[in-house]
ZAKEKOL-92942 format. One record per residue: x, y, z of N, C-alpha, C in turn. Coordinates in pm, 1 decimal. Each point is the difference from the previous one (the first is absolute). Layout:
<pts>
PT      neast     nnorth        nup     caeast    canorth       caup      ceast     cnorth        cup
PT          X          Y          Z          X          Y          Z          X          Y          Z
...
</pts>
This chain:
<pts>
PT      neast     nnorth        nup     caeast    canorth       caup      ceast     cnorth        cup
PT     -227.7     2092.7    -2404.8       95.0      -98.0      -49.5       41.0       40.9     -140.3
PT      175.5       31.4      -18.8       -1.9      -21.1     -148.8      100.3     -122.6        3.3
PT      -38.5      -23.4     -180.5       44.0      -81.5      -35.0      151.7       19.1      -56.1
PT       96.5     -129.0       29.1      122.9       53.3      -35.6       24.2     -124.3     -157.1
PT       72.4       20.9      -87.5      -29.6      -75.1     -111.0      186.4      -77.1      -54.8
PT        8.5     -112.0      -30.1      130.6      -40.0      -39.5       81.3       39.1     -123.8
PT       81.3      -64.5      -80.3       82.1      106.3      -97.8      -99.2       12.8      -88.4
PT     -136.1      -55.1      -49.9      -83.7       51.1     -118.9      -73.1      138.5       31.9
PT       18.0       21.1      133.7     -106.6      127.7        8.1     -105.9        4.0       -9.8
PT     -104.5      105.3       -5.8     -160.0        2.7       19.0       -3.5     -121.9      -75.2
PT       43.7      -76.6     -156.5      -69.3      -81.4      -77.6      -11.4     -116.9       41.2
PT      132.6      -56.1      114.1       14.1     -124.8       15.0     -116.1       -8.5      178.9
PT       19.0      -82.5       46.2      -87.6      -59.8      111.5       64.4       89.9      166.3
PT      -64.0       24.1      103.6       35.1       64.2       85.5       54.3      -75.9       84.5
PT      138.1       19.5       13.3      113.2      -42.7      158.1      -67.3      -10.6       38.2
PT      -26.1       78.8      140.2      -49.7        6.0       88.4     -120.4      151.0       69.3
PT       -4.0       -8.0      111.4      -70.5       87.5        8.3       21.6       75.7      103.3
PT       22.3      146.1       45.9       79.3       61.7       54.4     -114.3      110.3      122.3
PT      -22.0       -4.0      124.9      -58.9      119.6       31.6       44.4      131.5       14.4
PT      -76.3       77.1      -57.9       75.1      183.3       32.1     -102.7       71.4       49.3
PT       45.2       96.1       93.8      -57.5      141.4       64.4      -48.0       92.3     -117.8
PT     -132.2       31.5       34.5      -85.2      128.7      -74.3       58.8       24.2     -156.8
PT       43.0     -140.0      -79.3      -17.7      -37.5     -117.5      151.8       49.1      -58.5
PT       95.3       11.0       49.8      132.3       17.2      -33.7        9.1      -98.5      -68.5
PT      134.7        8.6      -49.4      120.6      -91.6      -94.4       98.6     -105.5       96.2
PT      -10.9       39.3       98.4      109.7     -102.6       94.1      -53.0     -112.8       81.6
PT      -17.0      -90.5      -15.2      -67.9      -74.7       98.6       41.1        9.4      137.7
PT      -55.5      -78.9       86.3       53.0       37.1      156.4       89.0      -65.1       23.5
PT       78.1     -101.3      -36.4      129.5      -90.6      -61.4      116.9      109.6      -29.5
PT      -16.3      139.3      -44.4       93.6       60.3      -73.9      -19.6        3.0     -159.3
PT      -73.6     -103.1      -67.5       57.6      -17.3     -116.5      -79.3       94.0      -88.9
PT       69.2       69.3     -134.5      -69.8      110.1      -48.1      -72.4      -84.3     -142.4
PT     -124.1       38.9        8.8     -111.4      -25.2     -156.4      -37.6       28.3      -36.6
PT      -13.0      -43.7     -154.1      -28.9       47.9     -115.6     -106.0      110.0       -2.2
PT       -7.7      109.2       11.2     -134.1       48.7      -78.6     -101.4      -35.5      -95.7
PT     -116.7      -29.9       49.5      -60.9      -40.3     -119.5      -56.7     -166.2       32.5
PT       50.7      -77.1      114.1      -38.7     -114.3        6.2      -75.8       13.6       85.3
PT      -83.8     -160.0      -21.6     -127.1      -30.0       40.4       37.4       -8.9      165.1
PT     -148.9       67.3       36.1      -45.4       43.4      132.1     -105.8     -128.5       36.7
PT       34.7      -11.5      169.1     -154.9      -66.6       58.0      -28.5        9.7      127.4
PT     -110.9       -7.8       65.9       -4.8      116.8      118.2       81.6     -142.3      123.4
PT       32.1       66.5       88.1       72.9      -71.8      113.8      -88.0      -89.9       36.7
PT     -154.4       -2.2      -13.0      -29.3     -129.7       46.9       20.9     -103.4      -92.2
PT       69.9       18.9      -88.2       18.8     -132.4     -115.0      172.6      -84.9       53.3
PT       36.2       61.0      151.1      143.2      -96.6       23.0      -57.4      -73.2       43.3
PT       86.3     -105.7     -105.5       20.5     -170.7       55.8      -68.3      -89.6      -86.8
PT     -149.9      121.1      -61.9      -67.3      -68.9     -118.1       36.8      -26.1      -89.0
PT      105.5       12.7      -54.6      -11.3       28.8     -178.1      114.8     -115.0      -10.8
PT       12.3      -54.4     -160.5       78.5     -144.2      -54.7      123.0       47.2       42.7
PT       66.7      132.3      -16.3      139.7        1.5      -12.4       17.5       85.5      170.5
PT      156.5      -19.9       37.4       37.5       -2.9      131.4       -3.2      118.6       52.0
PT      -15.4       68.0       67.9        3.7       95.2       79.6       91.4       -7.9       76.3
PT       96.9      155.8       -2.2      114.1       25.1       30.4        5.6      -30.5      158.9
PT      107.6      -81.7      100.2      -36.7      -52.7      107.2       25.3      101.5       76.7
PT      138.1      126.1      -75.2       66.8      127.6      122.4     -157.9       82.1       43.6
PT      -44.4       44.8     -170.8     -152.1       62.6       58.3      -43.0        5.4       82.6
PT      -54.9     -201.0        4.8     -118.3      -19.6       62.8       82.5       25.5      179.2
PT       98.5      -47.3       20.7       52.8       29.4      142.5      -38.5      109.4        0.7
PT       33.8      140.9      -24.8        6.0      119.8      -39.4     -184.7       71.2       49.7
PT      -68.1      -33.9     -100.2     -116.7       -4.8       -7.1      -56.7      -75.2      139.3
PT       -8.8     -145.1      -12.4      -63.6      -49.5      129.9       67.0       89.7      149.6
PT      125.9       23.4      -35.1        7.7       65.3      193.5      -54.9      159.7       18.7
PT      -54.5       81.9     -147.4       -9.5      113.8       46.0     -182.8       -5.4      -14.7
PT      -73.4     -136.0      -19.8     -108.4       22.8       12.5     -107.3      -86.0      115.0
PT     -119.1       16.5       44.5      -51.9      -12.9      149.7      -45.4     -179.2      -43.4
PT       13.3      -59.6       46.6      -65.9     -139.6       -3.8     -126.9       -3.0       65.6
PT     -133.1       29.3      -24.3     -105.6       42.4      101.7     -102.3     -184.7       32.7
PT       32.0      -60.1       16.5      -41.5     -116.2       -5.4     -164.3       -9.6      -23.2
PT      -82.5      137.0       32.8     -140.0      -49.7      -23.7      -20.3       66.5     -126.1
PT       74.3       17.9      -57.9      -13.9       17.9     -176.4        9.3     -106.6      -31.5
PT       35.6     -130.2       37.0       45.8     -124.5      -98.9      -89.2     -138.0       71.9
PT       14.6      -56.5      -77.2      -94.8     -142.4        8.3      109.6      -80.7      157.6
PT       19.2      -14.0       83.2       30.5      -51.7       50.6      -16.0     -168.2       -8.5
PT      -59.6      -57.9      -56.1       19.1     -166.0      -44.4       80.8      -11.4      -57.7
PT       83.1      107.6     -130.5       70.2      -22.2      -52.4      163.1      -25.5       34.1
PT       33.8       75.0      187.5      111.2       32.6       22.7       -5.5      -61.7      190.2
PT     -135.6      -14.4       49.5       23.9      -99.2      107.3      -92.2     -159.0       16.5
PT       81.3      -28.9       49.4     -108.9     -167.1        0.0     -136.3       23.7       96.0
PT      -12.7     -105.7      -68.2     -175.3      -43.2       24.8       22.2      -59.3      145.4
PT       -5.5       84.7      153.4      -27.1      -60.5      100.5     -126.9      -54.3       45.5
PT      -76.7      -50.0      -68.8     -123.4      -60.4       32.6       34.3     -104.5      -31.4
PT       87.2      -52.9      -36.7        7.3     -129.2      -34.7       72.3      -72.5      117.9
PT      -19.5      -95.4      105.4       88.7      -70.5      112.8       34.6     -145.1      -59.1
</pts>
């Protein structure tokens, strides 16, 4: 993930947040960034205060595997024990 930043640049607070391939300048959106701005590894989408770019994440979510027994499943199906 880099970070993309508004008209203050590195000093002021980060837009948003952009994913890119093997640490390029372009996010997967197209859009080209700054050299030099703050990095965070891909498991930080969705975490962080400020928004994450939505073209990315389309971008990102369809070219990666959804493996369902990596993830907590309570979190994403209901509780059928309950009648």
């Amino acid at each position: 993930m880099h970070a993309e930043y508004g008209d203050q640049g590195r000093s002021g607070p980060v837009k948003q947040w952009h994913m890119v391939q093997d640490e390029q300048l372009v996010g997967l959106c197209g859009r080209e960034l700054a050299e030099g701005a703050a990095n965070l590894e891909p498991t930080e989408w969705g975490r962080t205060k400020e928004p994450c770019c939505r073209a990315c994440g389309v971008v990102w979510f369809q070219s990666v595997p959804f493996l369902a027994d990596e993830h907590d499943r309570s979190t994403y199906l209901p509780d059928r024990t309950e009648s």
